[in-house]
PDB file with SEQRES, HELIX, SHEET and CRYST1 records, atoms N, CA, C and O in Angstrom:
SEQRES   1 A   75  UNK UNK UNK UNK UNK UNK UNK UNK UNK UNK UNK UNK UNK          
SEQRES   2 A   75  UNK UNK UNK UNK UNK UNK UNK UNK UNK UNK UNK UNK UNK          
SEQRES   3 A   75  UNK UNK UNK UNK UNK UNK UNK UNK UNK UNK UNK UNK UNK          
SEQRES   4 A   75  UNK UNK UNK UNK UNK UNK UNK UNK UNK UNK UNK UNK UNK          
SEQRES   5 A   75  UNK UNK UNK UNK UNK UNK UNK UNK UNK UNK UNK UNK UNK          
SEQRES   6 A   75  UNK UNK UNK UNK UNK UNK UNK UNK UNK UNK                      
HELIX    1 AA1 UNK A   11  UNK A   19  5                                   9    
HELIX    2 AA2 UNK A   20  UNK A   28  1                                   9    
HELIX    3 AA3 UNK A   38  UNK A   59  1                                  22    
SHEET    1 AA1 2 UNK A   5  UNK A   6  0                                        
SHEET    2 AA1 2 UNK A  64  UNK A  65 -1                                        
CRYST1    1.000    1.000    1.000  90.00  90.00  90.00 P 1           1          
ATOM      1  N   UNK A   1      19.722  57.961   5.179  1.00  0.00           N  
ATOM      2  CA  UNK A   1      20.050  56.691   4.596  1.00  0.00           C  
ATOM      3  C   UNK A   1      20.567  56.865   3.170  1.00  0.00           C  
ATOM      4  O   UNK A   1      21.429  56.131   2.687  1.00  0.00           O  
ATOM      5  N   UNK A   2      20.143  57.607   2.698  1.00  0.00           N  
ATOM      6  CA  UNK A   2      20.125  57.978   0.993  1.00  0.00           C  
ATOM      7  C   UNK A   2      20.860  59.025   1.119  1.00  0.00           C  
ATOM      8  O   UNK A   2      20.329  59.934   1.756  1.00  0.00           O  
ATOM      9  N   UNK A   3      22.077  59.244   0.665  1.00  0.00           N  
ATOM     10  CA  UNK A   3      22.777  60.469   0.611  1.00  0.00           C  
ATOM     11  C   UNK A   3      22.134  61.546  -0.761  1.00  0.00           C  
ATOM     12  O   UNK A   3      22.256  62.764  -0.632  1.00  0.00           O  
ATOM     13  N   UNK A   4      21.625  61.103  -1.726  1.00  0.00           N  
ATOM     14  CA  UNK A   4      20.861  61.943  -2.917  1.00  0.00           C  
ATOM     15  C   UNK A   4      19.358  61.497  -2.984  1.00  0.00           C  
ATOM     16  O   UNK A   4      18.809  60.402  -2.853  1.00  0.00           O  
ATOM     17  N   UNK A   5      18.763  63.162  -3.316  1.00  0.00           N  
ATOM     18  CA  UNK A   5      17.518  62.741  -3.556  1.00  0.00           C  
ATOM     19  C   UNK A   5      16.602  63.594  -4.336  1.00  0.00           C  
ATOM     20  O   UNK A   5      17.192  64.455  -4.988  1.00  0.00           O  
ATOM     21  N   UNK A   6      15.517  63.587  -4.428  1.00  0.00           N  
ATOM     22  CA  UNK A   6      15.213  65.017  -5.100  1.00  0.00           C  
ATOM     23  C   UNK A   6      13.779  65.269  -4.403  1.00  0.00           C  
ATOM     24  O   UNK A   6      13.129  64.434  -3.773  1.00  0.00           O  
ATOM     25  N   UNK A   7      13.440  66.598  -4.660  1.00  0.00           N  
ATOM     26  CA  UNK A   7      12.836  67.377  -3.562  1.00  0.00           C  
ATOM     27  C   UNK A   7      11.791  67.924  -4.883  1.00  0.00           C  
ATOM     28  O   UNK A   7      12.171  68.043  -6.048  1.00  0.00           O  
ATOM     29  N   UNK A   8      10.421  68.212  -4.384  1.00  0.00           N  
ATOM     30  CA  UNK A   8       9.608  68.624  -5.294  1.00  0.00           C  
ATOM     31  C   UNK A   8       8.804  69.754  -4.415  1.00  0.00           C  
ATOM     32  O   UNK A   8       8.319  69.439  -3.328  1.00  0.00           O  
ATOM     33  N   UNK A   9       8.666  71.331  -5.034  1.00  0.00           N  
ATOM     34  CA  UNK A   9       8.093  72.617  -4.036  1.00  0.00           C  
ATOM     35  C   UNK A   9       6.729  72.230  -4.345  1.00  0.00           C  
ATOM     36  O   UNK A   9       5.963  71.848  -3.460  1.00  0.00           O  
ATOM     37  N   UNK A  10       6.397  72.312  -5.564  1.00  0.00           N  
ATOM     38  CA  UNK A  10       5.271  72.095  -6.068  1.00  0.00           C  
ATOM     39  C   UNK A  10       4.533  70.439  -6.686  1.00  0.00           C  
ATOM     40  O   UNK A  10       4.106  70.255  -7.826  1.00  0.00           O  
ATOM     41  N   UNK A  11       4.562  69.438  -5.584  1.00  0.00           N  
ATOM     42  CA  UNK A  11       4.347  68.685  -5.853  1.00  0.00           C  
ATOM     43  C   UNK A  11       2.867  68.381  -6.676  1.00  0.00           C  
ATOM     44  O   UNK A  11       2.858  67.347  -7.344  1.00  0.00           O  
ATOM     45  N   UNK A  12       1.895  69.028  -6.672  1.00  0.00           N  
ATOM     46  CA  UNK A  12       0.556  68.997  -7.023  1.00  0.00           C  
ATOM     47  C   UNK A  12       0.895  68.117  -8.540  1.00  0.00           C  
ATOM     48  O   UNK A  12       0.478  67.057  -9.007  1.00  0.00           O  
ATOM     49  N   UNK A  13       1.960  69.260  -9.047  1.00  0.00           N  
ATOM     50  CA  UNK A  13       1.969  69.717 -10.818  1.00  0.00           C  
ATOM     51  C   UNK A  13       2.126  68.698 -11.266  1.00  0.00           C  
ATOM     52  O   UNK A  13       1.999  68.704 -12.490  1.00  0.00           O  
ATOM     53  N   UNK A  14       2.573  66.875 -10.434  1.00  0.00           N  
ATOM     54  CA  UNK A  14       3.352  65.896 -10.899  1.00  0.00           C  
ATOM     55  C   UNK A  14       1.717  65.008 -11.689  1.00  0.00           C  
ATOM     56  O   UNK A  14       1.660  64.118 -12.537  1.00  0.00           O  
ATOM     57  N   UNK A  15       0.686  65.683 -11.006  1.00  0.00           N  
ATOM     58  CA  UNK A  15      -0.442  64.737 -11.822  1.00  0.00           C  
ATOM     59  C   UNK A  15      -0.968  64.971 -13.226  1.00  0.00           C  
ATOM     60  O   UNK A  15      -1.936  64.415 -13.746  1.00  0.00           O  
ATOM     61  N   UNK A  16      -0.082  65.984 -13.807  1.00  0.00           N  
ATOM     62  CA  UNK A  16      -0.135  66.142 -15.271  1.00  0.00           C  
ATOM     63  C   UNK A  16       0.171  64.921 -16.045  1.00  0.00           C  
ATOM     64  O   UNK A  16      -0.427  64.490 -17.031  1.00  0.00           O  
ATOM     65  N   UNK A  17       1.134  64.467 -15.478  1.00  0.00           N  
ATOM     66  CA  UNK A  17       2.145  63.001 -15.958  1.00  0.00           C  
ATOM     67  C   UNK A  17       1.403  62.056 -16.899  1.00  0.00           C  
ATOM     68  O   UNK A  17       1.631  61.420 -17.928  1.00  0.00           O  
ATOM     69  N   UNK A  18       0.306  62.295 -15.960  1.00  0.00           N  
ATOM     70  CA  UNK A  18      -1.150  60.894 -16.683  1.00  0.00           C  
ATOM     71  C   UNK A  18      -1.435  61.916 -18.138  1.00  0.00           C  
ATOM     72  O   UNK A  18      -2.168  61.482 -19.027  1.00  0.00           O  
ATOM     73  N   UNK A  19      -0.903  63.027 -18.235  1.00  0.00           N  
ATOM     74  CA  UNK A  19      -1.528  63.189 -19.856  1.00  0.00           C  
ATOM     75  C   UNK A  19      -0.580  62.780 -20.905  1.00  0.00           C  
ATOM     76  O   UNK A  19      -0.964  63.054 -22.042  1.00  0.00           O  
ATOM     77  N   UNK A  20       0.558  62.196 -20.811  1.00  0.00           N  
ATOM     78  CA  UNK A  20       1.497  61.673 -21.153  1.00  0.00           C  
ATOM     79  C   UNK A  20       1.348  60.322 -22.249  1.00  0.00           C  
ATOM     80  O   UNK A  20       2.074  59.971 -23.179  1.00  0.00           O  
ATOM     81  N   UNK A  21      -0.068  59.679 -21.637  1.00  0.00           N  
ATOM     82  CA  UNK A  21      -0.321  58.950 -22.352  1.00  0.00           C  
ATOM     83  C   UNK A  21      -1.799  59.281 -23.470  1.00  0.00           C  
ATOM     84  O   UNK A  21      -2.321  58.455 -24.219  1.00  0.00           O  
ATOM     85  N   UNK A  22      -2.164  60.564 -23.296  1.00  0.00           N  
ATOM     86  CA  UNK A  22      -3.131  61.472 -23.683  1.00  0.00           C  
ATOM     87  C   UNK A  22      -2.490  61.735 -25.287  1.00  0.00           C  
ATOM     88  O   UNK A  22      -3.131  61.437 -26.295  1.00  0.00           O  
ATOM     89  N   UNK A  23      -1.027  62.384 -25.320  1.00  0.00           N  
ATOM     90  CA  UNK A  23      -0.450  62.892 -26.208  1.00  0.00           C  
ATOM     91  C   UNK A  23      -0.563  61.535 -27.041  1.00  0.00           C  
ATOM     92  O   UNK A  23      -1.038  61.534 -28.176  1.00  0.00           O  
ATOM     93  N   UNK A  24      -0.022  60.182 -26.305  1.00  0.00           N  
ATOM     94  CA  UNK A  24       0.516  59.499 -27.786  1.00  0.00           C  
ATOM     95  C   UNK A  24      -0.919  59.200 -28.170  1.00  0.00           C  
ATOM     96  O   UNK A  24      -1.277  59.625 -29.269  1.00  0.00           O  
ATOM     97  N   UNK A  25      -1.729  58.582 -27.488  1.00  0.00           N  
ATOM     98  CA  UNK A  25      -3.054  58.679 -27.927  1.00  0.00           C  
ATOM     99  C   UNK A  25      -3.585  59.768 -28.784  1.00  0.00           C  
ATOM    100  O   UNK A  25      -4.240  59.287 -29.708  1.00  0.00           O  
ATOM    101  N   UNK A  26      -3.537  61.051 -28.808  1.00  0.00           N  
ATOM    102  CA  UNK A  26      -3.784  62.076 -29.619  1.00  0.00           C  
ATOM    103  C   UNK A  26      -2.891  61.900 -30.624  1.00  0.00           C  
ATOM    104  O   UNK A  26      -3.341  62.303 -31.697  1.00  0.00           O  
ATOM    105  N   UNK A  27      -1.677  61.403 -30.691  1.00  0.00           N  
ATOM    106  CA  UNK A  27      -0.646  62.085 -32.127  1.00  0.00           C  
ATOM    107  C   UNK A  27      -1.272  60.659 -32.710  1.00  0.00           C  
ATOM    108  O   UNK A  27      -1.593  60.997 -33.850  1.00  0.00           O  
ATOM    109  N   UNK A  28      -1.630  59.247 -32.573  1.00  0.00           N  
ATOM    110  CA  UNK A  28      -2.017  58.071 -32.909  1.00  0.00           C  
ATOM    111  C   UNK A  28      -3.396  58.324 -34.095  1.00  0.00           C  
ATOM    112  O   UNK A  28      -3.749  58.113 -35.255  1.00  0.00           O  
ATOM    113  N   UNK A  29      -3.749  58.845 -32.978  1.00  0.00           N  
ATOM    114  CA  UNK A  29      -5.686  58.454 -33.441  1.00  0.00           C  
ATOM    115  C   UNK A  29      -5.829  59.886 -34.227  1.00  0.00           C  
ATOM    116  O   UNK A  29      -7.051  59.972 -34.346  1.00  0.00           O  
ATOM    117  N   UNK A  30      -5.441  60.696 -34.643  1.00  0.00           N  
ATOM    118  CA  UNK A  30      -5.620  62.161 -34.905  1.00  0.00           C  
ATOM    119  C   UNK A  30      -5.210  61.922 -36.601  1.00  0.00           C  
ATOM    120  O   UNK A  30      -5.618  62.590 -37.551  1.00  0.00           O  
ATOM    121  N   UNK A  31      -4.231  60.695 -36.625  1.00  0.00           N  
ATOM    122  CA  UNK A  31      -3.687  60.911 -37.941  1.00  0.00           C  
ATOM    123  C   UNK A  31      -2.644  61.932 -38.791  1.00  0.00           C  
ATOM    124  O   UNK A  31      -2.478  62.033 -40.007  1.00  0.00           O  
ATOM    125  N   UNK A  32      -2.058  62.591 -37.756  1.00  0.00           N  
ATOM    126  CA  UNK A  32      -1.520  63.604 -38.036  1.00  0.00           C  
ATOM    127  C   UNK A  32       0.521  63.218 -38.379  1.00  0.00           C  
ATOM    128  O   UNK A  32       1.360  64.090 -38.606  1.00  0.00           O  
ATOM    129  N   UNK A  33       0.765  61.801 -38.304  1.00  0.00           N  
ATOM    130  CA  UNK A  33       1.884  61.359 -37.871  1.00  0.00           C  
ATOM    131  C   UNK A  33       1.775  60.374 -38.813  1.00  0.00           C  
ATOM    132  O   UNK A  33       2.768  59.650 -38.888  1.00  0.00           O  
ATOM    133  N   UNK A  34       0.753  60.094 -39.653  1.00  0.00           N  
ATOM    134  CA  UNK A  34       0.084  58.791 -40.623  1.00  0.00           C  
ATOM    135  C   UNK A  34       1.405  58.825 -41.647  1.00  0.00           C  
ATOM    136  O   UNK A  34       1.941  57.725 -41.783  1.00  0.00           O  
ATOM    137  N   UNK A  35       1.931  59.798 -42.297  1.00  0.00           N  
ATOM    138  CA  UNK A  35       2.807  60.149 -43.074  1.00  0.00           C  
ATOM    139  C   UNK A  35       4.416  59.712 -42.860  1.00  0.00           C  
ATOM    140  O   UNK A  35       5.208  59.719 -43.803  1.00  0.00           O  
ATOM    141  N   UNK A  36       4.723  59.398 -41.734  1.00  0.00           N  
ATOM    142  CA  UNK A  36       6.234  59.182 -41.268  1.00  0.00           C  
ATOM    143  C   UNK A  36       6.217  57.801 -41.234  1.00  0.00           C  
ATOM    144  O   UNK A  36       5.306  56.978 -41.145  1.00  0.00           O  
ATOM    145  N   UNK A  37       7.467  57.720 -41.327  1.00  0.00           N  
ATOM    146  CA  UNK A  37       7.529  55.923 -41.232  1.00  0.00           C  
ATOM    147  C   UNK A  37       7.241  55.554 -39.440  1.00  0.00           C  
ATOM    148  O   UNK A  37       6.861  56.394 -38.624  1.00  0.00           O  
ATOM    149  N   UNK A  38       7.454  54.504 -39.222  1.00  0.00           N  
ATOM    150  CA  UNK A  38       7.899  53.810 -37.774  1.00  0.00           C  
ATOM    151  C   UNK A  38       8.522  54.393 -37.383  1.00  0.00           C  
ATOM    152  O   UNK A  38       7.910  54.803 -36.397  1.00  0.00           O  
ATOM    153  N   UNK A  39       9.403  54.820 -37.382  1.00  0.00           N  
ATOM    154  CA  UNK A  39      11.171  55.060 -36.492  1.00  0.00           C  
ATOM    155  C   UNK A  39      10.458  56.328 -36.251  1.00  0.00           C  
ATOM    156  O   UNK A  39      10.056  56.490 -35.099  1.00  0.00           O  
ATOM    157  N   UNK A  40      10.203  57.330 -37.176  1.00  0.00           N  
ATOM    158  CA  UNK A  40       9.994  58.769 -37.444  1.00  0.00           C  
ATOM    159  C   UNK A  40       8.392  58.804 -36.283  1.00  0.00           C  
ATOM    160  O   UNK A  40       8.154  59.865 -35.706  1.00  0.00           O  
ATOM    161  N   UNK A  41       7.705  57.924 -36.126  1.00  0.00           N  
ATOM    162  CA  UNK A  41       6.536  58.567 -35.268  1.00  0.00           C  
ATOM    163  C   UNK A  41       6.676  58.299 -33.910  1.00  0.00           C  
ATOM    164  O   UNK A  41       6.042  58.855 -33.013  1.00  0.00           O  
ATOM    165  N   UNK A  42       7.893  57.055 -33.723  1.00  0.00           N  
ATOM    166  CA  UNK A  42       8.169  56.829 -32.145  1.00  0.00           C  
ATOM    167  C   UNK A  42       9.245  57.825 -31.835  1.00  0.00           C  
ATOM    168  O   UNK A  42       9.564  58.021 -30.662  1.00  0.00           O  
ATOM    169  N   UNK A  43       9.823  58.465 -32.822  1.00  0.00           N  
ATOM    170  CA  UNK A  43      10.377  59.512 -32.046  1.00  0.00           C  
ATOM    171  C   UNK A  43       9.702  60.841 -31.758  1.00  0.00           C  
ATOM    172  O   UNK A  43       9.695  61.460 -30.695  1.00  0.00           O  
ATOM    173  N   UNK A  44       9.131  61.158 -32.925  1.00  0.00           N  
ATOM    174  CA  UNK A  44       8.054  62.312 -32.176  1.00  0.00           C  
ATOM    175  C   UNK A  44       7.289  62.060 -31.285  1.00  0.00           C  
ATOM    176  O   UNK A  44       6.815  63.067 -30.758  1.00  0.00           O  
ATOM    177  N   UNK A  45       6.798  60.642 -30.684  1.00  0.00           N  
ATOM    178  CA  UNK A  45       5.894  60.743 -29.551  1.00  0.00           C  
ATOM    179  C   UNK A  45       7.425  60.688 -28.173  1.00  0.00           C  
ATOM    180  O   UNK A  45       7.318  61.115 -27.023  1.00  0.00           O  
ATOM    181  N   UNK A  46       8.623  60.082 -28.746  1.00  0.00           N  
ATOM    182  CA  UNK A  46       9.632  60.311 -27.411  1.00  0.00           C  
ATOM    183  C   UNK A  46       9.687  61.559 -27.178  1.00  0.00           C  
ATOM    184  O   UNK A  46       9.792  62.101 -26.078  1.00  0.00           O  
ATOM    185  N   UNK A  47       9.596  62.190 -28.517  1.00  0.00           N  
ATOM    186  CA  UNK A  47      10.887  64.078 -27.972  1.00  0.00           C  
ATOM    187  C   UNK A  47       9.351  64.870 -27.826  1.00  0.00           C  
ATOM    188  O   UNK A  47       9.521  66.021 -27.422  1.00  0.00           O  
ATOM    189  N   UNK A  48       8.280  64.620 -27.996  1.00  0.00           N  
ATOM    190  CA  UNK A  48       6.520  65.287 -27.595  1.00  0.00           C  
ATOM    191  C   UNK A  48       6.532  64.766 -26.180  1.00  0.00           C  
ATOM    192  O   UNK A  48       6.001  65.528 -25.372  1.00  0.00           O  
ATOM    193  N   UNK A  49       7.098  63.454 -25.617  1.00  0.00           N  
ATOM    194  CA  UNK A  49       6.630  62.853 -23.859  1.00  0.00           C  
ATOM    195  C   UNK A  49       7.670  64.023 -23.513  1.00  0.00           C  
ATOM    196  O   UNK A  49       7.096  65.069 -23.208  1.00  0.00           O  
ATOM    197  N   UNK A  50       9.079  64.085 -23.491  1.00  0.00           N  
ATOM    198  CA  UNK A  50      10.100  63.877 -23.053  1.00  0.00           C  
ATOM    199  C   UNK A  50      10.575  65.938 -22.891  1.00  0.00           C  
ATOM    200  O   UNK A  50      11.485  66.445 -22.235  1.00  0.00           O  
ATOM    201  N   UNK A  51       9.594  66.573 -23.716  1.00  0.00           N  
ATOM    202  CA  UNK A  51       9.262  67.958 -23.596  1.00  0.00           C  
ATOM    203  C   UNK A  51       7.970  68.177 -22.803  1.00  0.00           C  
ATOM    204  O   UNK A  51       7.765  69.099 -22.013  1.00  0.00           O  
ATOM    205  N   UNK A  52       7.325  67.417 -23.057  1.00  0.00           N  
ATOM    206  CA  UNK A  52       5.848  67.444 -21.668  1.00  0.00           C  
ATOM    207  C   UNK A  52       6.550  67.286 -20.282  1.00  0.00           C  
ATOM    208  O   UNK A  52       6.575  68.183 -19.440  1.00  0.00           O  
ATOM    209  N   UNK A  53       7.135  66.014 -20.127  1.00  0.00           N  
ATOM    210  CA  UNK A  53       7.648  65.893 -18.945  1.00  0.00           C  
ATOM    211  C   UNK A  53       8.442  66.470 -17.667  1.00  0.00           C  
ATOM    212  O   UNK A  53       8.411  66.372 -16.440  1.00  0.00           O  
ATOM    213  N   UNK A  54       9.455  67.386 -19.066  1.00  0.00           N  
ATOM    214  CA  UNK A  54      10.393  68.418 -18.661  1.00  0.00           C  
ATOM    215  C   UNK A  54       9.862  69.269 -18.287  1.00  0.00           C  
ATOM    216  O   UNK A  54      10.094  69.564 -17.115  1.00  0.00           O  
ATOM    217  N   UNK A  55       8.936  70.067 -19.011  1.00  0.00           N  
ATOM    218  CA  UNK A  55       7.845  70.887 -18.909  1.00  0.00           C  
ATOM    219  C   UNK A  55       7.193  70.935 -17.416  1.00  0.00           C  
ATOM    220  O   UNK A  55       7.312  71.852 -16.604  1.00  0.00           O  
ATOM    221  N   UNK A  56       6.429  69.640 -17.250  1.00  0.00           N  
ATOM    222  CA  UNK A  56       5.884  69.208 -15.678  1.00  0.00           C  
ATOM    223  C   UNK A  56       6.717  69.380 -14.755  1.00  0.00           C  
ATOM    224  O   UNK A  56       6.424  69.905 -13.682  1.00  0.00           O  
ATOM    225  N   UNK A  57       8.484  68.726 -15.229  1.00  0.00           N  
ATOM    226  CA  UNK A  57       8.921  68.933 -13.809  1.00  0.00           C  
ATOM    227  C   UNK A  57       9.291  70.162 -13.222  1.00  0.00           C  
ATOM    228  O   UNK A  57       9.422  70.348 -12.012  1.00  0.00           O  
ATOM    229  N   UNK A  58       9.478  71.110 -14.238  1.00  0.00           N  
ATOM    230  CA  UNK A  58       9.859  72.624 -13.839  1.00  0.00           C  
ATOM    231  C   UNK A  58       8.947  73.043 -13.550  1.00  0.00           C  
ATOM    232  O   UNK A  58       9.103  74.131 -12.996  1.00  0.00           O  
ATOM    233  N   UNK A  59       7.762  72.669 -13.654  1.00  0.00           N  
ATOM    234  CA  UNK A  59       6.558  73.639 -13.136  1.00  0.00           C  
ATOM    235  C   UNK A  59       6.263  72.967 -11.756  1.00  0.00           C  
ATOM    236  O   UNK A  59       5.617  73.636 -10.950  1.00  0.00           O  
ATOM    237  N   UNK A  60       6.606  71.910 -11.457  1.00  0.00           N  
ATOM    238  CA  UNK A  60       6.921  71.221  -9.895  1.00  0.00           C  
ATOM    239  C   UNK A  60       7.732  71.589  -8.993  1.00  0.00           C  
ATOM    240  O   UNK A  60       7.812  71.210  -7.825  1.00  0.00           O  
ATOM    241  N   UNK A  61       8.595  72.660  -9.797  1.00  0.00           N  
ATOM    242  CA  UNK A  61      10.252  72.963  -9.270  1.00  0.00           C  
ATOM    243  C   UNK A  61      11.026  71.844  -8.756  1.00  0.00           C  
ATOM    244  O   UNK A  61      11.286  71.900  -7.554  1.00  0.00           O  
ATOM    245  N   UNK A  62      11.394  70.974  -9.322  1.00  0.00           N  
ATOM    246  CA  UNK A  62      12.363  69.447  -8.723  1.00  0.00           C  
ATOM    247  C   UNK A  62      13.435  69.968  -8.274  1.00  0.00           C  
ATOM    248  O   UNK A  62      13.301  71.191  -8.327  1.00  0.00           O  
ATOM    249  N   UNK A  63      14.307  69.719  -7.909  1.00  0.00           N  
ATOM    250  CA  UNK A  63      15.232  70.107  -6.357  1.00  0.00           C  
ATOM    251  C   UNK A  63      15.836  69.105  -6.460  1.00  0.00           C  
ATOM    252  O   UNK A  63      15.071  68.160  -6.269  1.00  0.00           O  
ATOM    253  N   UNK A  64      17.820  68.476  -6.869  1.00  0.00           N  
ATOM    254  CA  UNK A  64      18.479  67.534  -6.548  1.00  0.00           C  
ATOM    255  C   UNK A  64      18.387  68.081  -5.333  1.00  0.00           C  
ATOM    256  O   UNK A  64      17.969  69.216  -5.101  1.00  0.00           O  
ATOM    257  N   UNK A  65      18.886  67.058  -4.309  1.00  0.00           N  
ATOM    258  CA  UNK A  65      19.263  67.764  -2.919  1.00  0.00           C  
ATOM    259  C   UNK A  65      20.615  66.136  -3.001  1.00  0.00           C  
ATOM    260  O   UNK A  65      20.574  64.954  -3.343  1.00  0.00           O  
ATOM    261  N   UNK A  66      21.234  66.732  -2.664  1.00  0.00           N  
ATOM    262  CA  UNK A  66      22.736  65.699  -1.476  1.00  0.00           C  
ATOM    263  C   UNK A  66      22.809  65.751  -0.168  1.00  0.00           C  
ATOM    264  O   UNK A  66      21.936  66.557   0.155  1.00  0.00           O  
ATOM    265  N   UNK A  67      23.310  65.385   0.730  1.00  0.00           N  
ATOM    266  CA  UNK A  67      22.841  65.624   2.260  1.00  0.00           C  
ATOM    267  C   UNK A  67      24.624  65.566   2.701  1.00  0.00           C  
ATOM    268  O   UNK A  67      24.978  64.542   2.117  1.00  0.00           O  
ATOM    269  N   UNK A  68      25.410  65.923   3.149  1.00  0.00           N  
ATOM    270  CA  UNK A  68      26.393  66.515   3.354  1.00  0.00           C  
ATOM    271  C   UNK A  68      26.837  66.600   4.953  1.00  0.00           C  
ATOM    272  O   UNK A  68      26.686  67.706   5.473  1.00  0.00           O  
ATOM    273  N   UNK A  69      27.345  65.586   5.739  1.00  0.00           N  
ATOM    274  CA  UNK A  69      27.727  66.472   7.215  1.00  0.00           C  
ATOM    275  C   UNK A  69      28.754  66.773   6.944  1.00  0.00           C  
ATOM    276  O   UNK A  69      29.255  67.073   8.027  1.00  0.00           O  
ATOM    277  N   UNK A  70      29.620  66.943   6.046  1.00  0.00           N  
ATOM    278  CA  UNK A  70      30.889  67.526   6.179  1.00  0.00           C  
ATOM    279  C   UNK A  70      31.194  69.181   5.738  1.00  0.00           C  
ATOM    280  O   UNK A  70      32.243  69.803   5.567  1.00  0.00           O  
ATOM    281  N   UNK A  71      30.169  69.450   5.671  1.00  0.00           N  
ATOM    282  CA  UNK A  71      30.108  70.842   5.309  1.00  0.00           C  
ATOM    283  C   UNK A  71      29.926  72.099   6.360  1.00  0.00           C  
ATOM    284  O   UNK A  71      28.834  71.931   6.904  1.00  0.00           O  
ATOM    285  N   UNK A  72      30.335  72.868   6.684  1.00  0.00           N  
ATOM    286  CA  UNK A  72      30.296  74.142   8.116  1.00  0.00           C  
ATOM    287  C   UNK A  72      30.087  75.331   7.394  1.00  0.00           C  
ATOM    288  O   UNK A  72      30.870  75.892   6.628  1.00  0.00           O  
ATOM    289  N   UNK A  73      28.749  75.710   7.775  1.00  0.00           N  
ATOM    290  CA  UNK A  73      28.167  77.083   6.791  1.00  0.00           C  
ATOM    291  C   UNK A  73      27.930  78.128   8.244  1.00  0.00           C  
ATOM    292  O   UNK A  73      26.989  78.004   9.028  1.00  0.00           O  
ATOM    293  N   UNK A  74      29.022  79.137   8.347  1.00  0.00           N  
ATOM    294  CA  UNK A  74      28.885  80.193   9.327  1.00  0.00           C  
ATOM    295  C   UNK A  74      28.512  81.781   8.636  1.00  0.00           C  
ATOM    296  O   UNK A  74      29.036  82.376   7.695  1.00  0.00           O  
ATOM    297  N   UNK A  75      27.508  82.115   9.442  1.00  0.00           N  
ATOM    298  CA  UNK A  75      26.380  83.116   9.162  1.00  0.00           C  
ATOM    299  C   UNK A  75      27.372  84.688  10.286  1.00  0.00           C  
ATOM    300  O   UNK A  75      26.849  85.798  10.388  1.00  0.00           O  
TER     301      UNK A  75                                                      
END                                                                             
């Protein structure tokens, strides 16, 4: 039905995700971010999720897949 999709080997690894909200909670309450303005601490908690995440999905191995009948692969 879906000609694209994506495929996960290691699906387990995807329940890291929930620490996602661990980090901003830690960079928040830790005080360590007290020093930056606004703009400056929502982006370190974007580019801190957004390197966790990346992180998770390669250790999931994610997989685009396309689905293709027009293709003839002879062995």
């Amino acid at each position: 039905m879906f000609p694209h999709s994506l495929a996960f080997d290691s699906a387990q690894y995807l329940w890291l995700l929930v620490l996602i909200p661990l980090v901003g909670w830690m960079s928040y309450s830790k005080g360590n971010l007290v020093g930056l303005g606004r703009w400056r601490r929502h982006s370190v908690f974007l580019l801190r999720s957004l390197v966790l995440t990346l992180t998770i999905l390669a250790l999931a191995d994610i997989q685009y897949q396309r689905k293709n009948d027009r293709l003839t692969v002879l062995y």
